[in-house]
TIRO-2110 file (N, C-alpha, C; in Angstrom, 1 decimal):
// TIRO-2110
-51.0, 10.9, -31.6, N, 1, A
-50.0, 9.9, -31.3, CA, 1, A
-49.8, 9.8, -29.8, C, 1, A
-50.0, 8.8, -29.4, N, 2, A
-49.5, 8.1, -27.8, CA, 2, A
-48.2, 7.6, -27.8, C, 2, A
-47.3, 8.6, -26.7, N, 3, A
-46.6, 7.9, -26.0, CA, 3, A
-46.5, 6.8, -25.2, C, 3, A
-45.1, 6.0, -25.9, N, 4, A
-45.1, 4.7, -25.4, CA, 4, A
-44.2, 4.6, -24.4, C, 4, A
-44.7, 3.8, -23.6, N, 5, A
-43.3, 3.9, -22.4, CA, 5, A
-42.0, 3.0, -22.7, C, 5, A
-40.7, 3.5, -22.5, N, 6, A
-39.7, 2.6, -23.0, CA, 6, A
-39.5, 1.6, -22.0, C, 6, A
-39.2, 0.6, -23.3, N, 7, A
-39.1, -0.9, -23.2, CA, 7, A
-38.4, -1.0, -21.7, C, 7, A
-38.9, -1.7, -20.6, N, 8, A
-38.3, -2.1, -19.2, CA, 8, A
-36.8, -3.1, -19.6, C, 8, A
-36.0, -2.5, -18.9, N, 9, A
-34.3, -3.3, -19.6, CA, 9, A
-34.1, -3.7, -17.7, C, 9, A
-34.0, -5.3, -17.6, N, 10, A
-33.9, -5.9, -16.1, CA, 10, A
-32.5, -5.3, -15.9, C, 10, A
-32.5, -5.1, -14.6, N, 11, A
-31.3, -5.1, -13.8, CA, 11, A
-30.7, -6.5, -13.7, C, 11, A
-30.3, -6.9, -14.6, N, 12, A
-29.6, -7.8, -14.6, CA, 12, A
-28.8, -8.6, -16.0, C, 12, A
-27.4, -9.0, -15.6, N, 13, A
-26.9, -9.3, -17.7, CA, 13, A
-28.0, -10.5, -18.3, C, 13, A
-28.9, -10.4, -18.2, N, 14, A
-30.0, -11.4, -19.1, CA, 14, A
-29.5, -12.6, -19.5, C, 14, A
-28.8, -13.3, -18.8, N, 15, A
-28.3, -14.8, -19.5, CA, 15, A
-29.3, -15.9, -19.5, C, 15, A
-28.9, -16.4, -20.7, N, 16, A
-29.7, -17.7, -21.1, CA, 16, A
-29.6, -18.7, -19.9, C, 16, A
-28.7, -19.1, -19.1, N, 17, A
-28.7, -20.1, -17.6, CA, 17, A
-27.9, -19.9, -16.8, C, 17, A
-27.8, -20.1, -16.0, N, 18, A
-26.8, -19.5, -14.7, CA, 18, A
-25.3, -20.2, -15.5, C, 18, A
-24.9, -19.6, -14.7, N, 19, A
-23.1, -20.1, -15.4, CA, 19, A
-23.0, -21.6, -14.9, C, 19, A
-23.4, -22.0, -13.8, N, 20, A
-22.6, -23.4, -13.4, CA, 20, A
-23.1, -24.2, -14.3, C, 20, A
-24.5, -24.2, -15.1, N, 21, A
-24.7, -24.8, -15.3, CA, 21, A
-24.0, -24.9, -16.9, C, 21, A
-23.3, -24.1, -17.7, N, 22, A
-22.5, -24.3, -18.4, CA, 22, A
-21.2, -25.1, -18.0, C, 22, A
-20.7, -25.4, -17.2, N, 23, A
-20.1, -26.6, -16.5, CA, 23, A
-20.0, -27.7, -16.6, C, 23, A
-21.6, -28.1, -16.0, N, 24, A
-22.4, -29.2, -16.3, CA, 24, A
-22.6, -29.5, -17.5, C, 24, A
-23.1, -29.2, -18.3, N, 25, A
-23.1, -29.7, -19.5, CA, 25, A
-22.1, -30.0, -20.2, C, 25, A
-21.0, -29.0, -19.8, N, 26, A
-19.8, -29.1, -20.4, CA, 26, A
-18.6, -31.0, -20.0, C, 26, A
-18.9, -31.3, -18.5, N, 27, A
-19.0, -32.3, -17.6, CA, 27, A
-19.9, -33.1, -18.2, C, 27, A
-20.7, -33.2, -18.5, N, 28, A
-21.7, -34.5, -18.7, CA, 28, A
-21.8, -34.9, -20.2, C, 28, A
-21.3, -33.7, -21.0, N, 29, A
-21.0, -34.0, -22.4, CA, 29, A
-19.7, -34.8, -22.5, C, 29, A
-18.6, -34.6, -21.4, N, 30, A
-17.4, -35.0, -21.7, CA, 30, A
-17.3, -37.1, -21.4, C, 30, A
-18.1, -37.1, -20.4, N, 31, A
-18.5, -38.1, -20.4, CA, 31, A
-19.2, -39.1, -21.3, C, 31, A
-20.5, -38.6, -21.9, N, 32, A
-21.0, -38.7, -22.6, CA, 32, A
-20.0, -39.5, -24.2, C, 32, A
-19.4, -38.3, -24.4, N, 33, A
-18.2, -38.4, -25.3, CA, 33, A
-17.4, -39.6, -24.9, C, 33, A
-16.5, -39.8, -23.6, N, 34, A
-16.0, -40.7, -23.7, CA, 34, A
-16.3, -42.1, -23.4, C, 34, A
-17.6, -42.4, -23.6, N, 35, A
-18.5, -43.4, -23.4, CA, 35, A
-18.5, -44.0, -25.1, C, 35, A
-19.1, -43.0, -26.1, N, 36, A
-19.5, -43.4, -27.1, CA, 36, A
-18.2, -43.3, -28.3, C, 36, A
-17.5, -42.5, -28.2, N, 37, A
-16.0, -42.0, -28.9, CA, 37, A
-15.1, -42.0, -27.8, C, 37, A
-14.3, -43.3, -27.2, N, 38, A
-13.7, -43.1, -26.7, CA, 38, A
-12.1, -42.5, -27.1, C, 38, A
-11.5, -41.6, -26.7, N, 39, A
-10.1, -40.9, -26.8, CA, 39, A
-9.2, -41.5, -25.2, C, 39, A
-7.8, -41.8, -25.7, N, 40, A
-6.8, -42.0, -24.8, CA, 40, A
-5.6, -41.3, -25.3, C, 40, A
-5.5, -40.2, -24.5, N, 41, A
-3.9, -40.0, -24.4, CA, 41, A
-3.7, -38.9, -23.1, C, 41, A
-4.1, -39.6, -22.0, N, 42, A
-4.2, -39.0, -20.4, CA, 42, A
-3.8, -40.6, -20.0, C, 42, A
-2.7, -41.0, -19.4, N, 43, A
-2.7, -42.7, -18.9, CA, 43, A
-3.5, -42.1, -17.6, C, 43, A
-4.5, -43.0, -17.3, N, 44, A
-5.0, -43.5, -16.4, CA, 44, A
-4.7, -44.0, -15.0, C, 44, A
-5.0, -43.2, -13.8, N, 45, A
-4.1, -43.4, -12.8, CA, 45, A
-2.4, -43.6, -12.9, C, 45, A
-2.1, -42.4, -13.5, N, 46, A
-0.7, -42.2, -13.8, CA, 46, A
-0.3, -40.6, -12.5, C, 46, A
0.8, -41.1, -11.5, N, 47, A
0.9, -40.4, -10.7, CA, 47, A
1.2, -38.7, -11.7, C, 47, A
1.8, -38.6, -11.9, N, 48, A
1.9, -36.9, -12.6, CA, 48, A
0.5, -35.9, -13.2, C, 48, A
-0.3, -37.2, -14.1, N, 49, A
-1.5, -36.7, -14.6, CA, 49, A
-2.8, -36.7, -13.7, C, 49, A
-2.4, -37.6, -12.5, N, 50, A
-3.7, -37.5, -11.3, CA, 50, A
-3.5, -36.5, -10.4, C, 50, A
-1.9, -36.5, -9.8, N, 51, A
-1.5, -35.5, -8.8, CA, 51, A
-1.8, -33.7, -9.7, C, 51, A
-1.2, -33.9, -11.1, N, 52, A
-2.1, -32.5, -11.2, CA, 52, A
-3.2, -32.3, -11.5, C, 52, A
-3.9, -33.0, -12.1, N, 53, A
-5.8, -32.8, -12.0, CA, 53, A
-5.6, -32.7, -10.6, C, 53, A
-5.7, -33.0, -9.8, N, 54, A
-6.1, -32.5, -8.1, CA, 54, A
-5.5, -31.6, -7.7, C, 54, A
-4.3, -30.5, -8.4, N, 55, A
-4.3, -29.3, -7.6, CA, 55, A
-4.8, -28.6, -8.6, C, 55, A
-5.0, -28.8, -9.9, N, 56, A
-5.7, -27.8, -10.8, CA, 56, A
-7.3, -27.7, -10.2, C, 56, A
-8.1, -28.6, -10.1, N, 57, A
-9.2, -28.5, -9.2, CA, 57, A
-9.4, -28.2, -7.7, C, 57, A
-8.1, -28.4, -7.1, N, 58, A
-8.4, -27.5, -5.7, CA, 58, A
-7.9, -25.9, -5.7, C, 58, A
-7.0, -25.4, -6.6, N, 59, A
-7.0, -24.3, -7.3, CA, 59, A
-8.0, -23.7, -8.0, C, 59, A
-8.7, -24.3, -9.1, N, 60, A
-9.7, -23.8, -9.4, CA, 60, A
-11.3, -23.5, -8.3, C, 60, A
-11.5, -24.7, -7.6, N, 61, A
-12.0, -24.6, -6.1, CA, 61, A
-11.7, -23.2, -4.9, C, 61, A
-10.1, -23.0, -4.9, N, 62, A
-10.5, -22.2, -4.1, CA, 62, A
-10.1, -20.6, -4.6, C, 62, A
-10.3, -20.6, -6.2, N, 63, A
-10.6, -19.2, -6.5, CA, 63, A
-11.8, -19.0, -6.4, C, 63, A
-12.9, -19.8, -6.8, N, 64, A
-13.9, -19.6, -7.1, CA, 64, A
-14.4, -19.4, -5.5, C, 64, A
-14.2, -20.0, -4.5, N, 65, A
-14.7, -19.8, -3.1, CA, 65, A
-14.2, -18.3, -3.2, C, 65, A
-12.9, -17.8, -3.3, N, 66, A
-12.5, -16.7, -2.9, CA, 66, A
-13.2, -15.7, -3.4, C, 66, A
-13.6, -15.8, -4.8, N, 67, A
-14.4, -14.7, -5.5, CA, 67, A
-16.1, -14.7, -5.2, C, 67, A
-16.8, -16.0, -4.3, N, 68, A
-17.5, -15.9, -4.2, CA, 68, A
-17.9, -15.3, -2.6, C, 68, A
-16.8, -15.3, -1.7, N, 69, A
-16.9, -15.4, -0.4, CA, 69, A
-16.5, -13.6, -0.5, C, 69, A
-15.9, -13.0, -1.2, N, 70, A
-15.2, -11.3, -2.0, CA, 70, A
-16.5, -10.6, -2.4, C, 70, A
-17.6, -11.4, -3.0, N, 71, A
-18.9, -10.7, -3.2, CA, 71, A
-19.6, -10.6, -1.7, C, 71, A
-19.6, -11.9, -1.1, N, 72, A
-20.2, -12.1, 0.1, CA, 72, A
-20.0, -10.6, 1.1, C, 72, A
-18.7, -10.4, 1.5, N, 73, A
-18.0, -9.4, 2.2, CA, 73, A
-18.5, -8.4, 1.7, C, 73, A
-18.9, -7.9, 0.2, N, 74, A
-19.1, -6.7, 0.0, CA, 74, A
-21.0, -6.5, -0.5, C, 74, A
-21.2, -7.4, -0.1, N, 75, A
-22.8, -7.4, -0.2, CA, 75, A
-23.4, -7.4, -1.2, C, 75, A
-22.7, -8.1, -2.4, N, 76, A
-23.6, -8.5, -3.7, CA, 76, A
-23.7, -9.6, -3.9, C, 76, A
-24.7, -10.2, -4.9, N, 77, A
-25.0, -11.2, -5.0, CA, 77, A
-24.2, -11.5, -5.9, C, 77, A
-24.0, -13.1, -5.7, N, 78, A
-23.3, -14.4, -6.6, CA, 78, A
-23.8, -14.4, -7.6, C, 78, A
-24.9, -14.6, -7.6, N, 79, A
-25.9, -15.0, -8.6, CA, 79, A
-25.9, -13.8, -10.1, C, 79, A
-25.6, -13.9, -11.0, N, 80, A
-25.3, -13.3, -12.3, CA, 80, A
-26.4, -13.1, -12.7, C, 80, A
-28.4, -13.5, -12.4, N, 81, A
-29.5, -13.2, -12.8, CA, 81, A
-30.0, -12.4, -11.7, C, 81, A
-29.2, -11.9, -10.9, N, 82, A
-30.0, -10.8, -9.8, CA, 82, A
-29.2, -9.6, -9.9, C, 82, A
-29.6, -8.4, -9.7, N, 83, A
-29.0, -7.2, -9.8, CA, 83, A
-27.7, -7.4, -9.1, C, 83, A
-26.9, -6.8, -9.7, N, 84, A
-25.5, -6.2, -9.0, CA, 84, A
-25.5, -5.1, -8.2, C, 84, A
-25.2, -4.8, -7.3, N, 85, A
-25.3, -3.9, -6.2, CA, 85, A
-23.7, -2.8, -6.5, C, 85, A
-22.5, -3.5, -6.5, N, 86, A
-21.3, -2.3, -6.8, CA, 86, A
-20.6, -3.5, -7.3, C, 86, A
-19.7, -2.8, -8.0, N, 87, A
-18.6, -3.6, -8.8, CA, 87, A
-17.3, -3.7, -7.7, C, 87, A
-16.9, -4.9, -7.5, N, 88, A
-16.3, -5.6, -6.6, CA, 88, A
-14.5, -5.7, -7.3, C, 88, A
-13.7, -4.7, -6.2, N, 89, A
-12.2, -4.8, -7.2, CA, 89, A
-11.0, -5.1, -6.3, C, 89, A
-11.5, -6.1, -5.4, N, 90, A
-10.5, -6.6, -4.2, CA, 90, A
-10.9, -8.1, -4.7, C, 90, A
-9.9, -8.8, -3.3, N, 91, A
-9.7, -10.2, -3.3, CA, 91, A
-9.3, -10.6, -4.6, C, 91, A
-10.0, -11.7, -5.5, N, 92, A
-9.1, -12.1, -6.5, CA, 92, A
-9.9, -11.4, -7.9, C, 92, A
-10.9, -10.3, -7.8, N, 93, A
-11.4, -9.8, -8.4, CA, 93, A
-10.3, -8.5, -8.9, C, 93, A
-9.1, -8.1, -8.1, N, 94, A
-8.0, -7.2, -8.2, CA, 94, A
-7.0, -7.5, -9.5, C, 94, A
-7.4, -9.4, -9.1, N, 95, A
-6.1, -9.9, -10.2, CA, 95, A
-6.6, -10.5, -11.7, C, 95, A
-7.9, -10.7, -11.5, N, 96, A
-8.9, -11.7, -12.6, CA, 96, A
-10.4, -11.4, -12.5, C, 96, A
-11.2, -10.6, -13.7, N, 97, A
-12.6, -10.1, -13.4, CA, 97, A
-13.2, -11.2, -13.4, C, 97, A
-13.1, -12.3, -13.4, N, 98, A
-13.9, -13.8, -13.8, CA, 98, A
-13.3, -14.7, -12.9, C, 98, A
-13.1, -14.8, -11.3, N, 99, A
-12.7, -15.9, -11.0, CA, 99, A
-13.2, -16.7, -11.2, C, 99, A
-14.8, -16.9, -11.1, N, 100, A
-15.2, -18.4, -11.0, CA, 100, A
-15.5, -19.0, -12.0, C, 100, A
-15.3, -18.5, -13.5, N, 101, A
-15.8, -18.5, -14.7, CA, 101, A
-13.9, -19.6, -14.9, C, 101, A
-12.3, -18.6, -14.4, N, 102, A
-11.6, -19.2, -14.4, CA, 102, A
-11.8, -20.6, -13.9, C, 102, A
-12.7, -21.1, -12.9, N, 103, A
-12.5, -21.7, -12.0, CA, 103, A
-13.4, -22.8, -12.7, C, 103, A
-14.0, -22.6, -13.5, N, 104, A
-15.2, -23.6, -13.9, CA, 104, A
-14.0, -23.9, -14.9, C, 104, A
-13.4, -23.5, -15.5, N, 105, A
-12.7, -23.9, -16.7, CA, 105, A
-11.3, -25.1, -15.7, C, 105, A
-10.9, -24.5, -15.1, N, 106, A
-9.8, -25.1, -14.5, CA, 106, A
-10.3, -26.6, -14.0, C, 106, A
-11.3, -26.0, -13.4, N, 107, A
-11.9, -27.6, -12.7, CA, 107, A
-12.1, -28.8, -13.9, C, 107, A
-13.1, -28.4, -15.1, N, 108, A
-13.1, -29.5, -16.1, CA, 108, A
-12.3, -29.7, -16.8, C, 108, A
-10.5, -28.9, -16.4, N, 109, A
-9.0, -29.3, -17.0, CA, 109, A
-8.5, -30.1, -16.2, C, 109, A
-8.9, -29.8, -14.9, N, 110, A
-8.1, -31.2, -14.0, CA, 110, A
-9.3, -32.2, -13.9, C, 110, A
-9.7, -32.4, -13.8, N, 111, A
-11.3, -33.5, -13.9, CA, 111, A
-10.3, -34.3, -15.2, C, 111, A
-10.4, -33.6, -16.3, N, 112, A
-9.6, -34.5, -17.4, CA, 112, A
-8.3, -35.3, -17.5, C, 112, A
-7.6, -34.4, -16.2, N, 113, A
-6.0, -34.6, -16.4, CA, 113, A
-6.4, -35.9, -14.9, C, 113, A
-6.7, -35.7, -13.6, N, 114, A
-7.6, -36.2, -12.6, CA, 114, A
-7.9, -37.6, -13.0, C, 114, A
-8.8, -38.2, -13.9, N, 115, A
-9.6, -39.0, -14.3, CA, 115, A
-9.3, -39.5, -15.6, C, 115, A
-8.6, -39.0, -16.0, N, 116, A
-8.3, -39.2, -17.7, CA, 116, A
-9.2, -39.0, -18.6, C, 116, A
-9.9, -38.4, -18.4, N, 117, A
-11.4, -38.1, -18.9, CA, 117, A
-10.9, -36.9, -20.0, C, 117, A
-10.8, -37.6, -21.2, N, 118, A
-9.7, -36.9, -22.6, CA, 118, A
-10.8, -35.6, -23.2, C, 118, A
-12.4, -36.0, -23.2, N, 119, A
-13.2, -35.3, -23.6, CA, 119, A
-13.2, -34.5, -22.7, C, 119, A
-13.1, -34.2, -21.6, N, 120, A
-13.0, -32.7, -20.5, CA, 120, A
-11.7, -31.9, -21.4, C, 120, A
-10.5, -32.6, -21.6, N, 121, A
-9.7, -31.7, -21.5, CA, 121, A
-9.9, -30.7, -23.2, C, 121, A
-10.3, -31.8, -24.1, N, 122, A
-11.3, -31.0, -25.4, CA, 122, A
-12.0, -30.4, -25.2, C, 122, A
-12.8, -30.7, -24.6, N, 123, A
-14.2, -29.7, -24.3, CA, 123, A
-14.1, -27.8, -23.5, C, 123, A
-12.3, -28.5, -23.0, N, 124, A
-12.1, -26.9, -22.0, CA, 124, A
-12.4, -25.6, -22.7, C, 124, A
-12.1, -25.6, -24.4, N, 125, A
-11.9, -24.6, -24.8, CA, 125, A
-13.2, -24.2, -25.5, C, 125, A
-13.8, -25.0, -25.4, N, 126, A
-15.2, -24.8, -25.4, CA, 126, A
-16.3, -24.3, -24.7, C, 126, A
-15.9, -24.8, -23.9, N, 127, A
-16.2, -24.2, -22.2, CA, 127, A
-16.4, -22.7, -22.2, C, 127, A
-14.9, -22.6, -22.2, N, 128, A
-14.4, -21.0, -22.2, CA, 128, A
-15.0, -20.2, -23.2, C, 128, A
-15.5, -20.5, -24.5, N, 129, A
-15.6, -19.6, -25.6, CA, 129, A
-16.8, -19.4, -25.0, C, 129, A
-18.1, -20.6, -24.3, N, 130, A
-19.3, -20.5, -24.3, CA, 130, A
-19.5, -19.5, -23.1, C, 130, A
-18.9, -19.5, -21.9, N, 131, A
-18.7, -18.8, -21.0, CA, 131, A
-18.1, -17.6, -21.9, C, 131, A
-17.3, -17.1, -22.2, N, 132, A
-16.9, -16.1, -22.3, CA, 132, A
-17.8, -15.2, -23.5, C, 132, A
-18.4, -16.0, -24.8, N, 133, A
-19.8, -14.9, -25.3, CA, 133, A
-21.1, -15.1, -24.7, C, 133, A
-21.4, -15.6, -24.1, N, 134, A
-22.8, -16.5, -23.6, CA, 134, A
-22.7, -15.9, -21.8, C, 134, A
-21.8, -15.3, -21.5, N, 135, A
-21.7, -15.0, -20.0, CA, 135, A
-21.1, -13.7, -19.6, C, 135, A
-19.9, -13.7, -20.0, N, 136, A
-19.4, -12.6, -19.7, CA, 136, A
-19.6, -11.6, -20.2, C, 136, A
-19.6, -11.9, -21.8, N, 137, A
-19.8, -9.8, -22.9, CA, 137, A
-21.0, -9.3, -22.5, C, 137, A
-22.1, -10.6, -22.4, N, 138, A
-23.3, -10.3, -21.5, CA, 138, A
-22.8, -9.5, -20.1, C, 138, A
-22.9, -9.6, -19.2, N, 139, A
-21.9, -9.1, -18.1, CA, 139, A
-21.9, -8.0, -17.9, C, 139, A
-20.6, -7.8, -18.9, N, 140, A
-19.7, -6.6, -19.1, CA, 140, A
-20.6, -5.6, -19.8, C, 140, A
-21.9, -6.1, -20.8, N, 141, A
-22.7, -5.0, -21.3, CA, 141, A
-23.7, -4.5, -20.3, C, 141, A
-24.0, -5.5, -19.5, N, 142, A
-24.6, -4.9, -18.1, CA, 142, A
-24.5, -4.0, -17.1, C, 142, A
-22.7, -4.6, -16.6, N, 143, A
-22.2, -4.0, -15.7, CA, 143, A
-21.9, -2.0, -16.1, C, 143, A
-21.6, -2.3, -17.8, N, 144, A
-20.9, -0.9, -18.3, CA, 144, A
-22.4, -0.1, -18.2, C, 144, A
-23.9, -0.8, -18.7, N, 145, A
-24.6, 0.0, -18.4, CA, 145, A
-25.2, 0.6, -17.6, C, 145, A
-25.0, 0.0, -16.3, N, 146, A
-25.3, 0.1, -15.1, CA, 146, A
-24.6, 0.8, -14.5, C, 146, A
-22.9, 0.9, -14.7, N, 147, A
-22.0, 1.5, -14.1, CA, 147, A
-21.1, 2.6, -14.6, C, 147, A
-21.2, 2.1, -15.9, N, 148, A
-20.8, 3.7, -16.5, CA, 148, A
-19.0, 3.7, -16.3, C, 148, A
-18.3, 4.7, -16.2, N, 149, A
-17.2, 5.3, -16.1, CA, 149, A
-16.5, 4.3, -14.8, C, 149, A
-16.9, 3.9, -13.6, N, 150, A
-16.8, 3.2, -12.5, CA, 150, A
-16.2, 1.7, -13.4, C, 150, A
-17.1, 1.1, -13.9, N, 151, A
-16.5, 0.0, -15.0, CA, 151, A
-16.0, 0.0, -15.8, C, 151, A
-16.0, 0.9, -16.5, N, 152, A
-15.7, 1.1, -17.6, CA, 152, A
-13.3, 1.2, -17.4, C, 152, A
-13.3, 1.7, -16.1, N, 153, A
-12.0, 2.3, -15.6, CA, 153, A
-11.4, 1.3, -14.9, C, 153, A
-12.1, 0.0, -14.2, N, 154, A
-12.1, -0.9, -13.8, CA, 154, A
-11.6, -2.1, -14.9, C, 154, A
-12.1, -2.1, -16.1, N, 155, A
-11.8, -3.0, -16.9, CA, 155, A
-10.6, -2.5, -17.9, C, 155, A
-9.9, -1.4, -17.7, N, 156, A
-8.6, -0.5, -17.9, CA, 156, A
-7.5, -1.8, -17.3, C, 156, A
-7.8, -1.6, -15.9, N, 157, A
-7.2, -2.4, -15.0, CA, 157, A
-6.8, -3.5, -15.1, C, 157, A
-7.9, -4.3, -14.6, N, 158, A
-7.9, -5.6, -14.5, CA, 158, A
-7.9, -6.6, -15.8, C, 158, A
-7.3, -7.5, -15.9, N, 159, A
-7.8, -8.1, -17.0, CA, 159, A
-9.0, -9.5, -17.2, C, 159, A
-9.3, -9.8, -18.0, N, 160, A
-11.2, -10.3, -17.8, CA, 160, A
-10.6, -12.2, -17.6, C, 160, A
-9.8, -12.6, -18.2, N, 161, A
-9.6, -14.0, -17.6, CA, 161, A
-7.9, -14.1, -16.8, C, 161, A
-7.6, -13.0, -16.7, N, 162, A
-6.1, -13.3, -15.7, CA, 162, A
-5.2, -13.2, -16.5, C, 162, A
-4.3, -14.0, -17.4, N, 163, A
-3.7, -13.5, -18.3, CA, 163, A
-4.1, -12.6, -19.8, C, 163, A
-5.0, -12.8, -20.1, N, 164, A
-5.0, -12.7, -21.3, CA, 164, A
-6.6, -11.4, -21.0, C, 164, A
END
C-alpha cells in the first residue's frame, strides 16, 4: 500500500466568482426584468424616492470604500480568491464582518428606490441570500480554517451583516 499525499486545500474560500460580480448580475437581471415584466410602485423621479436611492448608494459606497481601504492599511488583500493574510477587526470591520457584501446590497436598494428600477428592489433579497451562501459561509469556512480560535472569537463579537 502507497501513501497518498493529502488532497492540496487552496488558501483561499474557493468561490464560484468574485463577489462584485454577484452585483452585476443581480443589476442587469433587474433591468432585464424591468424591460420584459414591467413593475411600478417606486414613482419615477419622485423627490423622496430619488433623494433616498442617492444616500443609500453613497452610503453603501462609502462602506465599502471604508472596508476596502481597512484591508489596504492592514496589508491584505480585497480580493476573496487570494489568500488572506490576518483577520482585519477595525474600521467598519469592528461594526459589520461584510462591509462590502452590505454595500453591494445597499447599492442595488437605492439603484431601485434612485431609478425606480422596482426589479432591483426584488431582487435585493436575493442578492443577499446569494452572497450570503455562495460567499460568505464559504468565507467564514475558510477564514475559521485558516484561523482557528483568532476567528472563531472574532465572530463571538462582531456581527456578519450589521444587525442581524
Amino acid at each position: 500500500m502507497t501513501d497518498q499525499p493529502a488532497a492540496h486545500t487552496p488558501d483561499n474560500a474557493g468561490l464560484i466568482m468574485p463577489p462584485p460580480l454577484f452585483l452585476a448580475i443581480a443589476l442587469v437581471g433587474a433591468i432585464a426584468l424591468d424591460f420584459l415584466i414591467p413593475v411600478r410602485f417606486v414613482p419615477l423621479w419622485h423627490v423622496a424616492s430619488l433623494s433616498s436611492g442617492v444616500v443609500l448608494i453613497a452610503l453603501a459606497l462609502a462602506l465599502a470604500w471604508w472596508g476596502e481601504n481597512t484591508f489596504k492599511r492592514h496589508n491584505t488583500d480585497v480580493r476573496p480568491w487570494k489568500p488572506t493574510s490576518r483577520i482585519v477587526e477595525t474600521g467598519p470591520f469592528a461594526f459589520v464582518r461584510n462591509p462590502m457584501y452590505v454595500g453591494f446590497v445597499l447599492v442595488l436598494i437605492g439603484l431601485g428606490f434612485a431609478a425606480a428600477l422596482e426589479w432591483a428592489l426584488i431582487l435585493a433579497p436575493v442578492l443577499w441570500i446569494a452572497l450570503h451562501f455562495l460567499v460568505v459561509v464559504r468565507e467564514e469556512d475558510y477564514l475559521t480554517r485558516k484561523f482557528g480560535g483568532v476567528y472563531t472569537a472574532y465572530l463571538t463579537k462582531v456581527r456578519r451583516w450589521g444587525l442581524f
